[in-house]
C-alpha positions as CSV (number, residue, x, y, z in Angstrom):
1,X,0.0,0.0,0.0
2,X,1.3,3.4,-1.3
3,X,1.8,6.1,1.6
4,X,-0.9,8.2,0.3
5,X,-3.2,5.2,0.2
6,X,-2.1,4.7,3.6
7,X,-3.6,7.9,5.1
8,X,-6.4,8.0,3.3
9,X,-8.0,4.4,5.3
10,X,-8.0,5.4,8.9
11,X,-10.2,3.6,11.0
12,X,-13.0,5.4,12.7
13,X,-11.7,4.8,16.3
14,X,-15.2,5.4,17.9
15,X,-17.4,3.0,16.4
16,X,-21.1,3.1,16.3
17,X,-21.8,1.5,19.5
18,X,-24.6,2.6,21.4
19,X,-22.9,3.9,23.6
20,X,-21.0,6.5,20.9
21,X,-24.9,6.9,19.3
22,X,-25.8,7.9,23.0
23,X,-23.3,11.0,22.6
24,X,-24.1,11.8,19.0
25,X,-27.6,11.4,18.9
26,X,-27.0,14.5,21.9
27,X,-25.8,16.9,19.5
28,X,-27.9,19.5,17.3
29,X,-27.6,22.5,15.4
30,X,-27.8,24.9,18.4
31,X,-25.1,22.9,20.2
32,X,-22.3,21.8,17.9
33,X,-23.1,23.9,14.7
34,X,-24.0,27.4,15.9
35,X,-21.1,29.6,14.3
36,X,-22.7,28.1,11.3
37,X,-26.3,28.7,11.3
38,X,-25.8,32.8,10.2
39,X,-24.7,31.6,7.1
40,X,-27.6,29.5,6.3
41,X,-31.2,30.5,4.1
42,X,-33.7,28.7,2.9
43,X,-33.6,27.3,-0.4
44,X,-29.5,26.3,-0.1
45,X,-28.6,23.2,-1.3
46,X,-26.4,21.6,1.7
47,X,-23.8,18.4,2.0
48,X,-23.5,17.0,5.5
49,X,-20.8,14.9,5.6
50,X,-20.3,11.9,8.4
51,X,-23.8,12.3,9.7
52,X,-23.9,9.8,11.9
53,X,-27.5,9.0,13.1
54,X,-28.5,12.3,11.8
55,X,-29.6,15.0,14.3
56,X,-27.8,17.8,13.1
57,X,-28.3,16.9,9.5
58,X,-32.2,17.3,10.7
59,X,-31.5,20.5,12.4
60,X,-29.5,21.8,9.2
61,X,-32.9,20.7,6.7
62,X,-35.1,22.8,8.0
63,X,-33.3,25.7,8.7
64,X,-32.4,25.4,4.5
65,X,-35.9,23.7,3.6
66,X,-36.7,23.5,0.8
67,X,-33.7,23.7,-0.3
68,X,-31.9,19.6,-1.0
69,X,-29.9,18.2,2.0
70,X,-27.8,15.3,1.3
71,X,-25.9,13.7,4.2
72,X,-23.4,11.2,3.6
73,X,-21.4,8.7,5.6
74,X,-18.6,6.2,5.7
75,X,-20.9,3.5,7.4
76,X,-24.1,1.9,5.8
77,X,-25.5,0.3,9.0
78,X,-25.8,4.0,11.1
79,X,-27.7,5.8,7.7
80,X,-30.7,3.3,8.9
81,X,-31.1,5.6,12.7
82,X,-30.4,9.0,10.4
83,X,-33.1,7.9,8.0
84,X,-35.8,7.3,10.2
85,X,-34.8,10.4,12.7
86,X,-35.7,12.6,9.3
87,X,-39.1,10.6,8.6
88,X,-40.3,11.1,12.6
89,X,-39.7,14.9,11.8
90,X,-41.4,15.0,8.8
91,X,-38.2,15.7,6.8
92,X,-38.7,15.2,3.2
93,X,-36.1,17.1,1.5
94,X,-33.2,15.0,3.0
95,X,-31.4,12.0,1.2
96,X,-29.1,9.9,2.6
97,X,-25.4,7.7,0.7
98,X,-22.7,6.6,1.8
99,X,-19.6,8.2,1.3
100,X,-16.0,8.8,1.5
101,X,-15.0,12.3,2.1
102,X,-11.2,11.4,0.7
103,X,-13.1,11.4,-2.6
104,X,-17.1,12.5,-2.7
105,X,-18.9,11.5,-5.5
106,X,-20.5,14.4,-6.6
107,X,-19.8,17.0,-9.4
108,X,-17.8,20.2,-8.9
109,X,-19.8,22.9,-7.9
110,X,-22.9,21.1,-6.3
111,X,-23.2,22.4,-2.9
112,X,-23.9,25.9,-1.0
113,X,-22.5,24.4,1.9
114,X,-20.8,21.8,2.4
115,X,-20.6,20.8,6.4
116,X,-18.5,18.3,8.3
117,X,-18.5,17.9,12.8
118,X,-16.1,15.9,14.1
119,X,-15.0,14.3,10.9
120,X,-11.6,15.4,10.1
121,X,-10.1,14.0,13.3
122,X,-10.7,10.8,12.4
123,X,-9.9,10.9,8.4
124,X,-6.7,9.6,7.0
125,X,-5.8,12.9,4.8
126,X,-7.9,16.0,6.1
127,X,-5.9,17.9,3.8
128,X,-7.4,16.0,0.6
129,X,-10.9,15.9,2.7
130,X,-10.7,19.8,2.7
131,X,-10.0,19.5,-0.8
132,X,-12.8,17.3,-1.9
133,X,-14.8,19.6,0.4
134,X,-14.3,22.6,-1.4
135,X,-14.3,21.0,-5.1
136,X,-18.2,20.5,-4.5
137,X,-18.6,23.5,-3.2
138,X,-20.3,26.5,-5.5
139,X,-18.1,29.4,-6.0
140,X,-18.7,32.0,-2.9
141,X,-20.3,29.2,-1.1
142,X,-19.2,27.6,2.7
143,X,-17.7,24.9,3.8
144,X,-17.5,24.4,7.3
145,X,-15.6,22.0,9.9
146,X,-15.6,21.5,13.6
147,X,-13.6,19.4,15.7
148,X,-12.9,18.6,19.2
149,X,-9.5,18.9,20.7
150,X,-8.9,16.0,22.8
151,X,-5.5,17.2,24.6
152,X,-6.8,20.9,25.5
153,X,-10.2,18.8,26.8
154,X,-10.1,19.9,30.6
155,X,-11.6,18.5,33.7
156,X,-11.9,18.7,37.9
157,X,-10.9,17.4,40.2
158,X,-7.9,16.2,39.2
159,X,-8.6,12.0,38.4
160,X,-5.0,10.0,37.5
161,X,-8.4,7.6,36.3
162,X,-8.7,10.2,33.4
163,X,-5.4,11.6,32.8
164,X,-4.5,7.3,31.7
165,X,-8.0,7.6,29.4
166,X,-7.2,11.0,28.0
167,X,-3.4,9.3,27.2
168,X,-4.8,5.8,25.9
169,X,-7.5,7.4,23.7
170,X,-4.4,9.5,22.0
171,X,-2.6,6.9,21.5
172,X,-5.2,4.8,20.0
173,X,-6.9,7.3,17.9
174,X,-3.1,8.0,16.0
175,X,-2.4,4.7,15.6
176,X,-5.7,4.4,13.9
177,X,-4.5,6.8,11.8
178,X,-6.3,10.0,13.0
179,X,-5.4,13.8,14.7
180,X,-7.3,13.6,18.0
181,X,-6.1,17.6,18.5
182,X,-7.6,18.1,15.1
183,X,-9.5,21.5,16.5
184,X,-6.1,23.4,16.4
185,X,-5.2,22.2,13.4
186,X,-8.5,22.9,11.5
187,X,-7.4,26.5,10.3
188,X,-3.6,25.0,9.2
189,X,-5.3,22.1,7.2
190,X,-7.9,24.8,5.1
191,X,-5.0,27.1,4.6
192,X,-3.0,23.7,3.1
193,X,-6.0,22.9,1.2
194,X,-6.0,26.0,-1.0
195,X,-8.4,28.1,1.3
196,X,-7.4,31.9,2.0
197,X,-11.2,33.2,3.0
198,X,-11.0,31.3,7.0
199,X,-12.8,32.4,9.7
200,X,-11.7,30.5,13.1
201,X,-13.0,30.3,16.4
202,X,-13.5,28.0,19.2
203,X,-17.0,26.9,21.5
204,X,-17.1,24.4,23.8
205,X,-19.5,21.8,25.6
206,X,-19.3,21.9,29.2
207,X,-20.3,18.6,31.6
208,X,-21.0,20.0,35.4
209,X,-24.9,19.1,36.3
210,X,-25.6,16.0,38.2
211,X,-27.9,14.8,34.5
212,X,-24.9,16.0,32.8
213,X,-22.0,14.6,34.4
214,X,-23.5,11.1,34.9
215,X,-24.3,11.3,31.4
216,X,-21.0,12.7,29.9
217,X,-19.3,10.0,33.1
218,X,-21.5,7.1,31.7
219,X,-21.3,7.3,28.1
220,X,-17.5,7.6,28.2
221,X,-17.3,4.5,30.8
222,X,-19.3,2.4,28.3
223,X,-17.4,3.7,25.1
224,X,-13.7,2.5,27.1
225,X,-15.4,-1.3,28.2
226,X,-18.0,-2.1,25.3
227,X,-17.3,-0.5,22.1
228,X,-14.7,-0.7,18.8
229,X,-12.5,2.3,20.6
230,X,-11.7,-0.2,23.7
231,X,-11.7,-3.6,21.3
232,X,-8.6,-1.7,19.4
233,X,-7.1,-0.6,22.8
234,X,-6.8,-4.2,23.7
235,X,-5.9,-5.2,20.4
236,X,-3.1,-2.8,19.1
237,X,-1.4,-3.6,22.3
238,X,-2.5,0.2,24.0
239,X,-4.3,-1.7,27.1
240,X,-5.2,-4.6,29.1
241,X,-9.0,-5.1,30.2
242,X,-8.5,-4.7,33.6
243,X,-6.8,-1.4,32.8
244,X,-10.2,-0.2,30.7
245,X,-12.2,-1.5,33.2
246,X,-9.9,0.6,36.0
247,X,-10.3,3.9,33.7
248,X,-14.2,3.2,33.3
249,X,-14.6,2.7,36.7
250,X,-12.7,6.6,37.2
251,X,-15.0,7.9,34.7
252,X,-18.0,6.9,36.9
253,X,-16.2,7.7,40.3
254,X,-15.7,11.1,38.6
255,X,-19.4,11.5,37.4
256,X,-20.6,10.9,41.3
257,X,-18.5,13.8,42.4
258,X,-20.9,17.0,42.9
259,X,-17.8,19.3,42.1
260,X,-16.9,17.7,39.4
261,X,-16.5,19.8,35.4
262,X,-15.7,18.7,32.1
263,X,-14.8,21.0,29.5
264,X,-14.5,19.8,25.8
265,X,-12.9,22.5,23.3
266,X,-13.6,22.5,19.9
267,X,-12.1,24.3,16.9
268,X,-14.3,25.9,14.3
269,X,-13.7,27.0,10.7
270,X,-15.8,28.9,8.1
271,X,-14.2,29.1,4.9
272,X,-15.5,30.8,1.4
273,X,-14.9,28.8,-1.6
């Protein structure tokens, strides 16, 4: 395999266990796409790349209906959850491929926007992504990223528990061939990719209510035991199961704490093709 192949197959280090649908079935328009949604009128034509099971991509079709929404992702079996979310809100103007985003299979010029959260960490060339990004994008239009930044991710109280997750899930996520600190990079990789219109900026999600914490507390503890991101810490050599089930088992003394405050940053760019 050439080295450009090479970075162009990392594995998605997540997975699509429930778990990981638990956090990204969480997320909407308001609360992971809002330095978008000025940009946005009905009647646009909008890509939503790595949809997942689709919440955003809902949020995003009616703020452009009736304008055509296509959402697109790298695995068939999730498009099934996105699918129906759009049908129980009456969505009719949204359809639904998979994709690859190293190379999109539409024509030059097809898109007003074209939209991608939490995608380029785990992609094996974000540069090319970018790229492909902007080749479907019209003239003048937008193509917008946003990605979290796992090593400026900050927490309290201080939990040796989540300082070993916060090192494993690095070193898994680059061995799978991603950029977990891909939010600081985001502006670095649109200038590479022939972008010179880039505006940046940075929001976060914050985890401090009881509801909040022994969600953010449980999800994570799940996601290190049960799904594909703790199956490739075992097997690439990263952890032991005991040692997952020691850093889940911090996650949920950490959630119990009342004081306890989880900060997730996440980089931002708005670029004009």
């Amino acid at each position: 395999m050439s080295a450009a192949a090479h970075r162009e197959t990392a594995v998605y280090t997540h997975g699509h266990h429930e778990s990981v649908l638990r956090s990204h079935r969480w997320r909407t328009a308001a609360n992971s796409a809002a330095y978008l949604l000025g940009e946005l009128r009905p009647g646009m034509a909008l890509l939503d790349i790595g949809c997942g099971p689709g919440t955003i991509t809902a949020d995003l079709a009616e703020l452009v209906a009736p304008g055509p929404v296509t959402a697109v992702d790298h695995a068939e079996g999730v498009l099934g959850q996105a699918r129906a979310h759009a049908a129980e809100r009456g969505l009719d103007t949204v359809e639904f491929r998979v994709a690859d985003v190293h190379a999109l299979d539409f024509p030059d010029d097809s898109f007003d926007v074209v939209h991608a959260h939490q995608v380029l960490q785990h992609v094996g060339d974000p540069v090319r992504a970018l790229r492909e990004m902007r080749r479907v994008c019209r003239p003048g239009g937008i193509v917008a990223a946003r990605d979290a930044d796992y090593a400026a991710m900050t927490w309290y109280p201080a939990s040796p528990g989540l300082e070993r997750w916060q090192r494993l899930y690095d070193a898994v996520a680059r061995a799978n061939g991603g950029e977990p600190d891909a939010g600081r990079r985001l502006r670095a990789w649109a200038r590479e990719a022939g972008f010179t219109d880039i505006a940046s900026s940075a929001t976060s999600w914050c985890f401090a209510s009881a509801e909040e914490r022994a969600w953010w507390s449980g999800l994570w503890a799940d996601r290190t035991t049960d799904s594909a991101y703790g199956e490739l810490a075992v097997s690439g050599g990263h952890a032991t199961r005991a040692g997952l089930d020691g850093i889940a088992a911090a996650w949920r003394a950490w959630g119990a704490d009342p004081d306890a405050w989880f900060a997730v940053l996440n980089g931002e760019i708005l670029c004009r093709a």
